[in-house]
N, C-alpha and C positions, 0 to 999 in steps of 0.2 A: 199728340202734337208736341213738337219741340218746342224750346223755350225760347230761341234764335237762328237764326242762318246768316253766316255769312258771306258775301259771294267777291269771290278774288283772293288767290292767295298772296298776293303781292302785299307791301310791310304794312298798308295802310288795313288789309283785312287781316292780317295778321296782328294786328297792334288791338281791334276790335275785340280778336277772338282770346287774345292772352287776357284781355279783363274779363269775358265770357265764359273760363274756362274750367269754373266750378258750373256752370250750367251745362243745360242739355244743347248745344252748340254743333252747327255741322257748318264746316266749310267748305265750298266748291268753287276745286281752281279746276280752268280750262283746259289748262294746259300738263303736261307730263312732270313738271317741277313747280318748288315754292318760290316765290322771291319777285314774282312779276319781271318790274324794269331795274332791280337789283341782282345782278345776275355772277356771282364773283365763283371762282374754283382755285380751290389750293393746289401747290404745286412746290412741295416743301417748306423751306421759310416763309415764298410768297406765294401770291395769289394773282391770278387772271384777273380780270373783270370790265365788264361790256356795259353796265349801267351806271345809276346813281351808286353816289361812292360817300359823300360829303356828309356830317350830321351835326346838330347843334351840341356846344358845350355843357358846362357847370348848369342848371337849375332846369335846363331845356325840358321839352317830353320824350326826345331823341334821350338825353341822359337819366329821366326816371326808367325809361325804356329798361335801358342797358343794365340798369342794375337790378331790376327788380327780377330780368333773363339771367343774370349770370354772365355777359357777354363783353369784353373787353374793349374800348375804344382811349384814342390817342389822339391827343393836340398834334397836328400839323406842326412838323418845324420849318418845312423847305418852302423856299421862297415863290409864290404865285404869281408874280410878274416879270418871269423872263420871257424875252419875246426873241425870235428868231425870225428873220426878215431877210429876203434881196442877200444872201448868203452872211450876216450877220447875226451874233445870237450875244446879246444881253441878258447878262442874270445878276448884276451886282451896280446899284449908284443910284440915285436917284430917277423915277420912272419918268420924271417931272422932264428930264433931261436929256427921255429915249431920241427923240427928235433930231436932236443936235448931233448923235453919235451913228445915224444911220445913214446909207448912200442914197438919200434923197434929195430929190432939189429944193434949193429955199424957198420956194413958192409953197409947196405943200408941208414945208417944215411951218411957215406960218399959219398956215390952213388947219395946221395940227395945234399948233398955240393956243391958237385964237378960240377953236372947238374944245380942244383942253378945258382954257379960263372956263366958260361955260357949263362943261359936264362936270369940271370941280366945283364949283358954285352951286351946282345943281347939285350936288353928292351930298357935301356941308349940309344942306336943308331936306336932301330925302333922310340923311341921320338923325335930323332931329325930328322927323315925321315916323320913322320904324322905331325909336326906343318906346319900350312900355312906359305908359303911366302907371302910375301907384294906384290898386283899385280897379282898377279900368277889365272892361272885359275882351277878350282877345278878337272881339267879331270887332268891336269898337276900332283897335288900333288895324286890323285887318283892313276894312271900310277905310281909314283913312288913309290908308300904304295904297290902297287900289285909286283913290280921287287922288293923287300923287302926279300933277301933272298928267292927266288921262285924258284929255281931249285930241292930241295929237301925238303922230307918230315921234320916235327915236330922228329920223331923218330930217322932220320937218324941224323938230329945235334943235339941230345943229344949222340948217341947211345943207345947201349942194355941195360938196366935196369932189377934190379929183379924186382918181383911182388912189393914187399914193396915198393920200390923206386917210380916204374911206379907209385903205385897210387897217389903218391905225386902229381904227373904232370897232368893224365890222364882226370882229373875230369876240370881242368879247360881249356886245349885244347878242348875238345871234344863240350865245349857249342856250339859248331857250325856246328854240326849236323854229322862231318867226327872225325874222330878216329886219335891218332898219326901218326896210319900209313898212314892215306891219305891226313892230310891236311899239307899244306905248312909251313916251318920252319916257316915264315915270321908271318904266319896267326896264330902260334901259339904263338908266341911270342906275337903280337900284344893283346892275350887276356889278359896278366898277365900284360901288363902296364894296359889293359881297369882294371882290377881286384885292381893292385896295387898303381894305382892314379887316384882317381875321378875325377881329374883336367883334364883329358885327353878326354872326351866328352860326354861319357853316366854317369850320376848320376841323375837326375832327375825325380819323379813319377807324374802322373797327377791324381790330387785329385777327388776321384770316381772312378777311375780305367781308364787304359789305351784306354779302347772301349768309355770310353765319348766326345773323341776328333773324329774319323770318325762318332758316332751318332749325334756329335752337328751341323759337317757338311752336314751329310744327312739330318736333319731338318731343317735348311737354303735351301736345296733345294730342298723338297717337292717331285713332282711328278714327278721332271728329275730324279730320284735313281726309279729301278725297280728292284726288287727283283725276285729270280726264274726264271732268264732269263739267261741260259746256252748260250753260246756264241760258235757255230760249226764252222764259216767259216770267217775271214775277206781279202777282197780281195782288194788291192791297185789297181787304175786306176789312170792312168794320170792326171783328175784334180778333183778326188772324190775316196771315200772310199765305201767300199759294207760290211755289216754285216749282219751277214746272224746266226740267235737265234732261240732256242725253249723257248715257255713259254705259260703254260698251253695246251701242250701236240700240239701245232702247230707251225710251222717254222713262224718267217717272218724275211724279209730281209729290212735293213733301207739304206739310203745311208748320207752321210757327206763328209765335206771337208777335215776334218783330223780325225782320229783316235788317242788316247792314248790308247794301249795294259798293263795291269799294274800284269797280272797274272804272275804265276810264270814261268822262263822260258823255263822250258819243253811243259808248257804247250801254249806258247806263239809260241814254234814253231812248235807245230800240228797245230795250227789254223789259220796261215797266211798264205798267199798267195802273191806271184809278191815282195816278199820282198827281199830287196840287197840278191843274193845268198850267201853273204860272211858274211851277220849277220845273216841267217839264218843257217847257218851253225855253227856261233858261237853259236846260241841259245842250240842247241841241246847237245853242249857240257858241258853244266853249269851241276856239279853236285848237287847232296841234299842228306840231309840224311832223315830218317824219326827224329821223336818227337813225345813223350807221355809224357802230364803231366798231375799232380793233383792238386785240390782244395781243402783244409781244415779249415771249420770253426769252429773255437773251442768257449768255455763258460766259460774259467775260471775265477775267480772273484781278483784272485788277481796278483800282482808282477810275471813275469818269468825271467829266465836270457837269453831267448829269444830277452828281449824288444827291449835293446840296438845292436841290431843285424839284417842287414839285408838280409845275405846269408851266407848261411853256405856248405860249403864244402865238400864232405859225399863219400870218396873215397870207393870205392868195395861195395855199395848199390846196388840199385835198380833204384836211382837216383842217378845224381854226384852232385846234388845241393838242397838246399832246400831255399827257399825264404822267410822272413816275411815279407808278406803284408800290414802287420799291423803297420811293422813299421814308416812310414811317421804319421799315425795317433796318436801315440804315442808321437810324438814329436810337435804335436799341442794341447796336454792335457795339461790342471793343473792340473785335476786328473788321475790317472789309472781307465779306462774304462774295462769293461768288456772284455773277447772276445780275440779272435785270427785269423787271416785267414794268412794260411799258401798254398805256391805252391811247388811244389815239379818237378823237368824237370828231363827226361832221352834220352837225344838225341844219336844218330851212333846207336854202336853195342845194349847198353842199351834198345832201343827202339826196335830193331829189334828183340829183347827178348821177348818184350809184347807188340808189335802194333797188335800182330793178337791174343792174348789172349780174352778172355771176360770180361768187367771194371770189374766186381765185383772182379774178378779175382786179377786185376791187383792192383784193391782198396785193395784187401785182403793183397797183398805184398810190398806195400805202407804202410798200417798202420803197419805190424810188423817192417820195417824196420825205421820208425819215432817212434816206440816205441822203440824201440834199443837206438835211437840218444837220445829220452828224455823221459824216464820214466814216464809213468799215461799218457802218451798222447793222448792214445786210447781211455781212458774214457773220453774227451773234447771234444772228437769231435762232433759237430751236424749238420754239414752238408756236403756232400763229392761228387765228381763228377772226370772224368777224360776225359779228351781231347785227341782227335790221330789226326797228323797231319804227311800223308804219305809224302808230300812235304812241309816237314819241314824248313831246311833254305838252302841255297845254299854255298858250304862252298869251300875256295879258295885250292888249289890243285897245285901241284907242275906243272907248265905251264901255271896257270890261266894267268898268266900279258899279256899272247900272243894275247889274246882272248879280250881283254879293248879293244882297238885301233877299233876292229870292234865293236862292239858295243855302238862308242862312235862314229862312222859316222854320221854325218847329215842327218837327216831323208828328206823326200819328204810327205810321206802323212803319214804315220804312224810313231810316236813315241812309244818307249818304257820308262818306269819304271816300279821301283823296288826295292828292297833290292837287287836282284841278280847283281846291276853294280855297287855295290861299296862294302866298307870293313867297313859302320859306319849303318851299320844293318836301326832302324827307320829312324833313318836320313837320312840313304843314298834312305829311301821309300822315303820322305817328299820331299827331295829338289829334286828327279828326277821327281816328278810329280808337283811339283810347275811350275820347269821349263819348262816342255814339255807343262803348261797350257800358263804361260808366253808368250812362243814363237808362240803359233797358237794363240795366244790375237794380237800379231805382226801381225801376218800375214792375220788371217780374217782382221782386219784394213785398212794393207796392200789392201789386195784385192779389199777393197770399194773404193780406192781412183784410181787403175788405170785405170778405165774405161771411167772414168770422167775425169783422165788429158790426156786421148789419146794414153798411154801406152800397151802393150802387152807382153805377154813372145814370 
């Protein structure tokens, strides 16, 4: 009997297995690579990349992570709120002031104001509901970031907006994979502080791309990571775990003392078995939206006013964001280096546009719509790909906060992680699987010591 299992290779089961990895530990990803919805490839100085990219700073578990791996990451320098609009693109002055400098009419410049006043107001006081208290335990400030204005939608505390107005909003709400109308006031707010102060805990890239952090941990542990091993059935027992995989077109079943489940949670609750009825129940209720994005490597040889920029804001596209990649490397140069790699996300309704279109397809309405934002872009391009990710991210929902409390029940054989139990996306992967490795590290310990001092459950 192994000492654990952990199921998902994505950062959140890899964060599990990197504290697991003096045990007897096997991990089972479904799929032909590590890295889940972190999905980056290099391509000389820079890097591709199709998923989560963002990590927490100084004290973070995204930063105990990185060092304790060996793996390098970088404060963001380039500025996160340029927005490009109606053929206009802003990246420098006050955001307070986008309104006033775009070809809008003044109705919706007011509409914009006014919803503004509002969501600033609202930010101010979601900041001082996400800083830690001293002491406090992280389910605690969790629990309270999630009761954060959670009775009603993102739409319903602005109200109705025109078209023009909405997009003001639209594009930055929605990076969570739900639409105004379905995700929580709270949730949306919280993304325009992530947006509007770097200080607040995502700003950080890891140098090579986001995927070099889950692949440096799967090559520390060799032949415990098993790829192509779809995971059907895991069943809790009393003082052992049963997983029950296909791989290479035949079932087998292993057994263990604990399990870490780290998939996403729909999919976490087709596959268990014997688990509290009450978190199984919570599982089923976590929503997602889908996600399509693109990769763009360009060749230009000189200067863009890209450089200084690392997301841009691209209201009524195809995408509501565009990313440069490139910008961390930019900001390691004495010179201007060649080249560009740019991503481009279309999460909610966006996605459900073209997740079932054909890439080429979707490549085709991507690059007209990145040639809109920046003229001659199309001829830079030299390399291009697109990623679908039907369970995309799980986005918090006017009643989500109901739903913590069971999920955050003390397991018995089986632990859960993920992005889906908290509201700090990578980070909230990293530190649930840190911890749920932490704690079976306790407890296999545990187990070796009380047979020997005479004890029993």
């Amino acid at each position: 009997m192994r000492d654990a299992i952990v199921i998902g290779g994505g950062i959140a089961g890899m964060s599990a297995a990197w504290r697991l990895r003096h045990s007897d530990v096997l991990v089972l990803e479904g799929s032909n690579r590590i890295g889940g919805r972190l999905r980056s490839e290099r391509r000389g100085a820079y890097w591709l990349n199709w998923g989560g990219h963002v990590f927490g700073g100084e004290g973070s578990f995204a930063d105990k992570l990185l060092k304790e791996v060996g793996v390098d990451a970088l404060n963001l320098q380039g500025s996160f709120a340029a927005l490009a609009y109606k053929g206009k693109v802003l990246n420098d002055g006050n955001v307070n002031f986008y309104p006033f400098r775009l070809p809008i009419s003044w109705s919706a410049r007011w509409e914009i104001v006014k919803a503004g006043i509002k969501v600033m107001r609202a930010v101010n006081a979601y900041g001082k509901v996400n800083k830690p208290r001293k002491g406090e335990d992280y389910r605690v400030r969790q629990q309270r970031i999630y009761d954060f204005m959670a009775d009603k939608t993102f739409s319903e505390f602005t109200g109705p907006l025109s078209e023009e107005a909405d997009a003001f909003f639209r594009p930055t709400v929605s990076r969570s994979s739900g639409d105004p109308e379905e995700i929580s006031a709270g949730a949306g707010v919280g993304y325009f502080l992530l947006v509007w102060d770097k200080s607040s805990g995502l700003a950080r890239n890891i140098v090579g791309g986001a995927a070099t952090l889950p692949q440096a941990i799967a090559h520390t542990l060799g032949d415990k990571v098993k790829l192509g091993a779809e995971v059907l059935e895991v069943i809790q027992h009393r003082d052992h775990v049963e997983v029950t995989y296909k791989s290479d077109g035949k079932e087998v079943t292993e057994q263990a003392r604990y399990a870490v489940i780290t998939t996403p949670a729909a999919i976490t609750h087709r596959i268990t078995k014997n688990l509290d009825p009450l978190v199984h129940d919570a599982l089923g209720k976590i929503q997602y939206g889908h996600y399509v994005s693109g990769a763009f490597l360009t060749n230009e040889t000189g200067r863009r006013p890209w450089d200084s920029v690392y997301a841009y804001c691209t209201p009524q596209r195809s995408f509501n964001i565009a990313f440069n990649m490139s910008n961390l490397v930019r900001t390691m140069e004495s010179e201007r280096q060649p080249g560009s790699s740019f991503m481009v996300f279309s999460p909610a309704k966006l996605a459900r546009d073209l997740i079932n279109l054909p890439d080429e397809k979707v490549l085709e309405i991507y690059r007209k719509d990145l040639e809109e934002v920046f003229p001659g872009f199309g001829s830079l391009v030299v390399e291009q790909s697109v990623q679908k990710f039907h369970l995309g991210l799980a986005y918090c929902f006017p009643g989500r906060n109901k739903l913590q409390p069971l999920l955050m029940r003390t397991p018995r054989r089986i632990y859960l992680a993920g992005d889906y139990l908290g509201s700090w996306y990578t980070e909230t992967a990293i530190q649930t699987g840190l911890l749920a490795g932490e704690d079976i590290n306790s407890k296999l310990y545990t187990d070796t010591l009380l047979p020997s001092n005479g004890f029993s459950y």
